[in-house]
DOLUMVO-218648 format. One record per atom (N, C-alpha, C): atom name; residue number from 0; x, y, z; residue in one letter. Coordinates in Angstrom, 3 decimals, always signed. Layout:
N
<pt 'CA'; NUM; <X; Y; Z>; 'A'> ...
# end
This chain:
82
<pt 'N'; 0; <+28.655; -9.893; -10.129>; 'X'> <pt 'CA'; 0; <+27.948; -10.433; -9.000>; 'X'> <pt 'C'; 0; <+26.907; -9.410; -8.536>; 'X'> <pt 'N'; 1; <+25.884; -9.846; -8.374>; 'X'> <pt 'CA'; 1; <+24.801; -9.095; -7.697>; 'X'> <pt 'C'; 1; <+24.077; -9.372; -6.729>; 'X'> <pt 'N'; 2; <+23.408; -8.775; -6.031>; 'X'> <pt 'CA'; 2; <+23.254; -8.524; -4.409>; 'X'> <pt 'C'; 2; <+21.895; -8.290; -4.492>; 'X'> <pt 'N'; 3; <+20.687; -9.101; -3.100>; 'X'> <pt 'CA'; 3; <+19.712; -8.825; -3.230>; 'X'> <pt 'C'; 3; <+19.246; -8.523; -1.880>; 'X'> <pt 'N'; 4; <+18.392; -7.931; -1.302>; 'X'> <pt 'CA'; 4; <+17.714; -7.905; +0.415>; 'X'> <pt 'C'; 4; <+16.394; -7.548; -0.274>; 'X'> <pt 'N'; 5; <+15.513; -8.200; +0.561>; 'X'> <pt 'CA'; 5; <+13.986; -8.621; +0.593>; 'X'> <pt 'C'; 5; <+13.775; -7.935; +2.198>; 'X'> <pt 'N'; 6; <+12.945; -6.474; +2.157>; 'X'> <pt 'CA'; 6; <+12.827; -6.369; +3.180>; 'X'> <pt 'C'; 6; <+11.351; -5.871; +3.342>; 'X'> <pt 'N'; 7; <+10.882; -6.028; +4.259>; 'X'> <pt 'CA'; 7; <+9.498; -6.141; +4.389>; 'X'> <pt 'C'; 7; <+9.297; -4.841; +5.797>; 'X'> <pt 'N'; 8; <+8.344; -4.045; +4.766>; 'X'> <pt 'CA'; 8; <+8.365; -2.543; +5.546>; 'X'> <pt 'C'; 8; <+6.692; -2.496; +5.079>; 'X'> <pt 'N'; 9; <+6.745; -1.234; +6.099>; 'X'> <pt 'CA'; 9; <+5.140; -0.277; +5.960>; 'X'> <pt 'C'; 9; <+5.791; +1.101; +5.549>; 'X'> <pt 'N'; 10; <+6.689; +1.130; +5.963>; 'X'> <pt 'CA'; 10; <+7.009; +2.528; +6.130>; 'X'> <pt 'C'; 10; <+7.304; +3.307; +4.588>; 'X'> <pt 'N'; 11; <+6.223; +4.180; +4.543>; 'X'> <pt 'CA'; 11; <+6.267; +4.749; +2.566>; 'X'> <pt 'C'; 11; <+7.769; +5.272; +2.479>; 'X'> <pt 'N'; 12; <+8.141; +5.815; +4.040>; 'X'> <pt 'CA'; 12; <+9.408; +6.666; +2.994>; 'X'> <pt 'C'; 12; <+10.777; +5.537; +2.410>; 'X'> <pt 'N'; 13; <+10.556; +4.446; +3.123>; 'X'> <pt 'CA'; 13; <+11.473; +3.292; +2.749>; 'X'> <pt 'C'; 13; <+11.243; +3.267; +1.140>; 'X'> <pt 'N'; 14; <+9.459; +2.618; +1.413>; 'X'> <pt 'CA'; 14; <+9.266; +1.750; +0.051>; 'X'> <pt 'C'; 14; <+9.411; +2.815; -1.033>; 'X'> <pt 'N'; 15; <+9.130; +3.984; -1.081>; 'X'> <pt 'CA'; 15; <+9.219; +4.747; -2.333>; 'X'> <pt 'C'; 15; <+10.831; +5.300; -2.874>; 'X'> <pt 'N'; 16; <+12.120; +4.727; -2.058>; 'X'> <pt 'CA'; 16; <+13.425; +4.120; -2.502>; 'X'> <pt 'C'; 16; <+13.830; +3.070; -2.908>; 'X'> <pt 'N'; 17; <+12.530; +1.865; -3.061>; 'X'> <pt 'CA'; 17; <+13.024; +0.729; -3.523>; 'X'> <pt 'C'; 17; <+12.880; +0.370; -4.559>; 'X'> <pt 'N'; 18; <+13.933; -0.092; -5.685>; 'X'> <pt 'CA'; 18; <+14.123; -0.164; -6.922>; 'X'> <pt 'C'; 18; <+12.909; -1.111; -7.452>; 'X'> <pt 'N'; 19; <+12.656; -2.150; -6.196>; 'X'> <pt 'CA'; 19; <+11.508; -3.187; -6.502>; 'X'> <pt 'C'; 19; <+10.690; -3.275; -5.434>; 'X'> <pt 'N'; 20; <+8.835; -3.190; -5.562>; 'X'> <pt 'CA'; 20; <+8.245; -3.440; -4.342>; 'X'> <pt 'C'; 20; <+7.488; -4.956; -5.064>; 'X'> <pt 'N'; 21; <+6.869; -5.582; -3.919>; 'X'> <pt 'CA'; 21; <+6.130; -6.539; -4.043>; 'X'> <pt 'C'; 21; <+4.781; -6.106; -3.291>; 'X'> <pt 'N'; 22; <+3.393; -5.832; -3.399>; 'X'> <pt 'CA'; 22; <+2.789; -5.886; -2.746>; 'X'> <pt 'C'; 22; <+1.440; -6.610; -2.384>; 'X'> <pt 'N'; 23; <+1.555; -7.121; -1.267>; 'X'> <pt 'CA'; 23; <+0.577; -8.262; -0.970>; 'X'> <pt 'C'; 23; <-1.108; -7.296; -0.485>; 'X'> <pt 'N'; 24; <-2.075; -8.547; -0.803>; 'X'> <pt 'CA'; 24; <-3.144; -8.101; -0.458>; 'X'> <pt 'C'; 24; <-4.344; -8.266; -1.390>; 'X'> <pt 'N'; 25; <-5.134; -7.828; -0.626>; 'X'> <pt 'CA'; 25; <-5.906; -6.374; -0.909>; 'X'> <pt 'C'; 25; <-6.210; -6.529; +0.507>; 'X'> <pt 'N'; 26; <-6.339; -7.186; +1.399>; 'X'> <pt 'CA'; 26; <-6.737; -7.176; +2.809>; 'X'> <pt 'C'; 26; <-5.599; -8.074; +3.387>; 'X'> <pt 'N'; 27; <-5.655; -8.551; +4.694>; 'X'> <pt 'CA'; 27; <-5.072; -9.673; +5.428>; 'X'> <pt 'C'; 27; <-5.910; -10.657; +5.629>; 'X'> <pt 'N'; 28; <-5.687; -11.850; +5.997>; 'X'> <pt 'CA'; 28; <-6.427; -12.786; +6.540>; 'X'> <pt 'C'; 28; <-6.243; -13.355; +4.986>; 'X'> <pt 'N'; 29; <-7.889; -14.227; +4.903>; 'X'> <pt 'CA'; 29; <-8.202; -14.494; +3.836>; 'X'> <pt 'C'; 29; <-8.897; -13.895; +3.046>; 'X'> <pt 'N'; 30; <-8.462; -12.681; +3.209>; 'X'> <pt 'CA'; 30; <-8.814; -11.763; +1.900>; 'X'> <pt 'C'; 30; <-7.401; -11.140; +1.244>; 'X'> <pt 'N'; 31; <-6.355; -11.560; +2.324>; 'X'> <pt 'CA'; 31; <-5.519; -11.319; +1.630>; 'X'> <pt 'C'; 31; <-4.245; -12.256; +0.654>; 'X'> <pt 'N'; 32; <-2.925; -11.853; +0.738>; 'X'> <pt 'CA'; 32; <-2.102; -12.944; +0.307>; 'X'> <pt 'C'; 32; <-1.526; -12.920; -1.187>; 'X'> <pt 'N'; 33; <-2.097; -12.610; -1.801>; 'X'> <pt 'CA'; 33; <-1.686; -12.358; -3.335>; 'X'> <pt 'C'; 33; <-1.186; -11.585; -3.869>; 'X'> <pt 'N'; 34; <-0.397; -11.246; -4.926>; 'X'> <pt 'CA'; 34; <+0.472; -10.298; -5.520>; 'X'> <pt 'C'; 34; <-0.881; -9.211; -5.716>; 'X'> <pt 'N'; 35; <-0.920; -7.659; -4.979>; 'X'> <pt 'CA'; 35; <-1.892; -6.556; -5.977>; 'X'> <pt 'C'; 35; <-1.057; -6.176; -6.843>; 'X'> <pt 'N'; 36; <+0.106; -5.888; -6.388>; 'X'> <pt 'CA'; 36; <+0.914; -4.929; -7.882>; 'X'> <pt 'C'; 36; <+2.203; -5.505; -7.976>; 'X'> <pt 'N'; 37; <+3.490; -5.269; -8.513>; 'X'> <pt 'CA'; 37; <+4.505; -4.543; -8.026>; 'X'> <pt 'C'; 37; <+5.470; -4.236; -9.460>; 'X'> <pt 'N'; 38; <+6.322; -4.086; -8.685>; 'X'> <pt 'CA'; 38; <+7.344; -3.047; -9.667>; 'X'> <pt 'C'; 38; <+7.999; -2.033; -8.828>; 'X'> <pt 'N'; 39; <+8.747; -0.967; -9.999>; 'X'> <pt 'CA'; 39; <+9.207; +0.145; -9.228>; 'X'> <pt 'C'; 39; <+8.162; +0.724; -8.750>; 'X'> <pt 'N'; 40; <+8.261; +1.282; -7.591>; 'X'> <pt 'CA'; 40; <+6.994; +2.062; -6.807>; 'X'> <pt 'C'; 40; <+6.043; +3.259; -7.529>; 'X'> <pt 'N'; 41; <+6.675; +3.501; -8.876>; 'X'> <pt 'CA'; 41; <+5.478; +4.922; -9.760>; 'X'> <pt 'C'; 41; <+5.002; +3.363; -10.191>; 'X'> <pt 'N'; 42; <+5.182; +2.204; -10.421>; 'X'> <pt 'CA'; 42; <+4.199; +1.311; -11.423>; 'X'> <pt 'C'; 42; <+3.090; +0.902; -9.912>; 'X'> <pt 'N'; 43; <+3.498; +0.704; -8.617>; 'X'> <pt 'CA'; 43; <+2.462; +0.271; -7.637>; 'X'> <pt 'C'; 43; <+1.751; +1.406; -7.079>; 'X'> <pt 'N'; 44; <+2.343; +2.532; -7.242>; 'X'> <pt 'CA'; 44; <+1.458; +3.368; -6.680>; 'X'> <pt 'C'; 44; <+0.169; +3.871; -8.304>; 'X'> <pt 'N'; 45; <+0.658; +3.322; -9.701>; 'X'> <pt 'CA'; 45; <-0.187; +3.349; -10.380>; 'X'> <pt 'C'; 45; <-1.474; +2.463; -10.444>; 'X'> <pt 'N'; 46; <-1.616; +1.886; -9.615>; 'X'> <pt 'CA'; 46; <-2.341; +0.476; -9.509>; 'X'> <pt 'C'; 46; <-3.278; +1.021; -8.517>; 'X'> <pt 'N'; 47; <-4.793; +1.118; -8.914>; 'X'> <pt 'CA'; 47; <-5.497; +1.944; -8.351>; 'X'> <pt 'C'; 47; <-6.322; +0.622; -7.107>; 'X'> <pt 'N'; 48; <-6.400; -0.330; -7.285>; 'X'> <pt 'CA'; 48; <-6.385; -1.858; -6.433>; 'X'> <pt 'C'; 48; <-5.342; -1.920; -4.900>; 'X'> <pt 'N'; 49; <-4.427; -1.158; -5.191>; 'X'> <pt 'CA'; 49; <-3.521; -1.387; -4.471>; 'X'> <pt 'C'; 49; <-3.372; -0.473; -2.901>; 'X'> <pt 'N'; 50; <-3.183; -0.753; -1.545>; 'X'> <pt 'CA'; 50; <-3.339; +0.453; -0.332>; 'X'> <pt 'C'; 50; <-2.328; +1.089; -0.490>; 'X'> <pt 'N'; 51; <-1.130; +0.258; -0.560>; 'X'> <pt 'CA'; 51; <-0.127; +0.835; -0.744>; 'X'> <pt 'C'; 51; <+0.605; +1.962; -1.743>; 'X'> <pt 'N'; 52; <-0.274; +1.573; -2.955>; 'X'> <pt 'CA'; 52; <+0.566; +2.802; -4.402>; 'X'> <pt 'C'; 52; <-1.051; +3.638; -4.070>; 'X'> <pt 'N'; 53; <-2.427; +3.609; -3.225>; 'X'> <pt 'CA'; 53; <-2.722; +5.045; -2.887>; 'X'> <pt 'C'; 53; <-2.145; +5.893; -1.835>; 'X'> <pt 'N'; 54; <-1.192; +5.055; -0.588>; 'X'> <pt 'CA'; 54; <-0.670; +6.201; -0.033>; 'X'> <pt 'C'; 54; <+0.730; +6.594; -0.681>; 'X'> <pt 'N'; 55; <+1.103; +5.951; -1.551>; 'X'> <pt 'CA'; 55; <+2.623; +5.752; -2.151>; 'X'> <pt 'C'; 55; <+2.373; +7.707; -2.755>; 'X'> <pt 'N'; 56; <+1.267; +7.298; -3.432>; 'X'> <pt 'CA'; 56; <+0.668; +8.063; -5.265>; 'X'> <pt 'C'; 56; <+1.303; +9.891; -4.102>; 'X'> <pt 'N'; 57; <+1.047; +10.112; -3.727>; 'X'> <pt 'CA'; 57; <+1.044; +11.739; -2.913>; 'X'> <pt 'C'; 57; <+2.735; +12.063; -2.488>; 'X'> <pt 'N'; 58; <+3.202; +11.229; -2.264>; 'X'> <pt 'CA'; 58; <+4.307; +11.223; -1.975>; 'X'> <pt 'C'; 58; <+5.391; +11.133; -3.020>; 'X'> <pt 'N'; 59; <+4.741; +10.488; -3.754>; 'X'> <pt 'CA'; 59; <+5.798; +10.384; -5.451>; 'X'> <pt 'C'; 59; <+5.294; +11.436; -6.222>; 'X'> <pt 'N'; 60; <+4.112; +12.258; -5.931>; 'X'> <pt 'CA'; 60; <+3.920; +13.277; -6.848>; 'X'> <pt 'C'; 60; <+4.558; +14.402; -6.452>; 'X'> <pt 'N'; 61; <+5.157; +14.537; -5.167>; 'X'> <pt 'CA'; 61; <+5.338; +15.802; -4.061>; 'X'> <pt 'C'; 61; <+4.709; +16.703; -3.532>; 'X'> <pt 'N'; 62; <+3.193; +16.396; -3.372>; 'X'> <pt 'CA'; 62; <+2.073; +16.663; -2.785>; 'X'> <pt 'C'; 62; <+2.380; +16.381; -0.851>; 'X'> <pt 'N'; 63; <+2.716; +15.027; -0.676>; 'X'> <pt 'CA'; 63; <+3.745; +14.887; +0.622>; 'X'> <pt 'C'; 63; <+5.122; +14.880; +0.840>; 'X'> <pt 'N'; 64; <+5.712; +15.322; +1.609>; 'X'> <pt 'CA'; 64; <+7.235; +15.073; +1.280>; 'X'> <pt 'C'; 64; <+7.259; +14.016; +2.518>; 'X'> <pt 'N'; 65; <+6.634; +14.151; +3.648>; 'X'> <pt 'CA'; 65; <+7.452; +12.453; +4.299>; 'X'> <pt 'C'; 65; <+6.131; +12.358; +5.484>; 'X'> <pt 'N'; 66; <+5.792; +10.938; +5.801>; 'X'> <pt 'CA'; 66; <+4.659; +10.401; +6.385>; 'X'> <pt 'C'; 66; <+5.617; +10.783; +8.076>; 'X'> <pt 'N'; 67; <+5.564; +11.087; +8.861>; 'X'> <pt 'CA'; 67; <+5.941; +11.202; +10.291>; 'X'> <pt 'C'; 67; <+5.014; +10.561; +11.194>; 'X'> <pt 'N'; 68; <+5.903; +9.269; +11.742>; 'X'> <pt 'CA'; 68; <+5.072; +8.696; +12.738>; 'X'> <pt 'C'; 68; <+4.300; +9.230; +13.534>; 'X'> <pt 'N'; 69; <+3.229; +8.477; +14.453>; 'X'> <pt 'CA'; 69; <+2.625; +8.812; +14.940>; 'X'> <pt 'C'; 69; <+2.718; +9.605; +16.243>; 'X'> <pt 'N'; 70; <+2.553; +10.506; +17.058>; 'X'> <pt 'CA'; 70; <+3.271; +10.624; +18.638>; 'X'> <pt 'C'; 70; <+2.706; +9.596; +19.490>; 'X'> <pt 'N'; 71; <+3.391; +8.947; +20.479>; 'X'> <pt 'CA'; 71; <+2.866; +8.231; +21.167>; 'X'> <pt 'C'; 71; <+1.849; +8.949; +22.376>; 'X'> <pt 'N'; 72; <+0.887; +7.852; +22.275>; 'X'> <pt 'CA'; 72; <+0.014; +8.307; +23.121>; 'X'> <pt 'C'; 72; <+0.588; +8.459; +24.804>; 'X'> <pt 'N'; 73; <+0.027; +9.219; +25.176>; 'X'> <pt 'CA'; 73; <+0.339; +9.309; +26.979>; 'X'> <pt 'C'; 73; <-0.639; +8.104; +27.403>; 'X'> <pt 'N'; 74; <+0.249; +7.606; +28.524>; 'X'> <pt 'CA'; 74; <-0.080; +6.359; +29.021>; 'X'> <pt 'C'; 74; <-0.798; +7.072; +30.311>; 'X'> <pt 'N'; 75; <-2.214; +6.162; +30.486>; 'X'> <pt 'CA'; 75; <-3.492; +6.368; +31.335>; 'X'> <pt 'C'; 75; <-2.355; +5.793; +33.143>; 'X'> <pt 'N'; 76; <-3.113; +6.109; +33.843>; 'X'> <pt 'CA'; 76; <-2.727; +5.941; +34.848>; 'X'> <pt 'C'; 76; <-1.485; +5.578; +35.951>; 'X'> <pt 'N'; 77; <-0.455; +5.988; +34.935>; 'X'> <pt 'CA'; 77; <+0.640; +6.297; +35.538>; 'X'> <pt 'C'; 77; <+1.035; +7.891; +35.716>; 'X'> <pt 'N'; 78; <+1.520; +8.395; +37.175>; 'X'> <pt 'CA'; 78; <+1.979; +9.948; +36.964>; 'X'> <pt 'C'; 78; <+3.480; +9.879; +36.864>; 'X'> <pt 'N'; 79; <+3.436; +10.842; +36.363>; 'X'> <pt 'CA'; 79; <+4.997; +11.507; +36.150>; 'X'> <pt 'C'; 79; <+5.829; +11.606; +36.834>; 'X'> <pt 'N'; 80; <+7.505; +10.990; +36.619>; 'X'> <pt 'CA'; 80; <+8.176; +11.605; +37.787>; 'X'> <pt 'C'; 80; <+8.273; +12.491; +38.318>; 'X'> <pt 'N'; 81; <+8.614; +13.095; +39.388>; 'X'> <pt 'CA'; 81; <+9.268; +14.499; +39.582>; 'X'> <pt 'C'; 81; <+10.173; +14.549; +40.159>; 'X'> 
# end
């Protein structure tokens, strides 16, 4: 018996553990929608078409070791407790 989850991420350090990616695109809207690559993630980040296997490609070479979210921005016009 075998077991499947379809999970739908941005996040590289996920996708470059997943045995299988699918990746849509080349844009959103109607530019996007269509298979660009997939496979194990060295075959999508080989796919020079693809957004995803160019930020994948740095991270599977070990050029990056992990993407770290962004900090959140400080919010305008509220002050701080004290």
């Amino acid at each position: 018996m075998s077991h499947s989850l379809i999970q739908v991420s941005e996040q590289l350090d996920v996708i470059k553990t997943a045995d299988w990616v699918i990746d849509l695109g080349p844009e959103g809207g109607p530019a996007g929608g269509r298979i660009v690559a997939e496979g194990p993630p060295e075959a999508v980040a080989a796919v020079s078409e693809s957004f995803t296997g160019q930020y994948l490609r740095p991270m599977l070479d070990g050029r990056v070791a992990s993407v770290a979210p962004a900090a959140p921005k400080p919010r305008r016009g509220r002050k701080a407790k004290t």
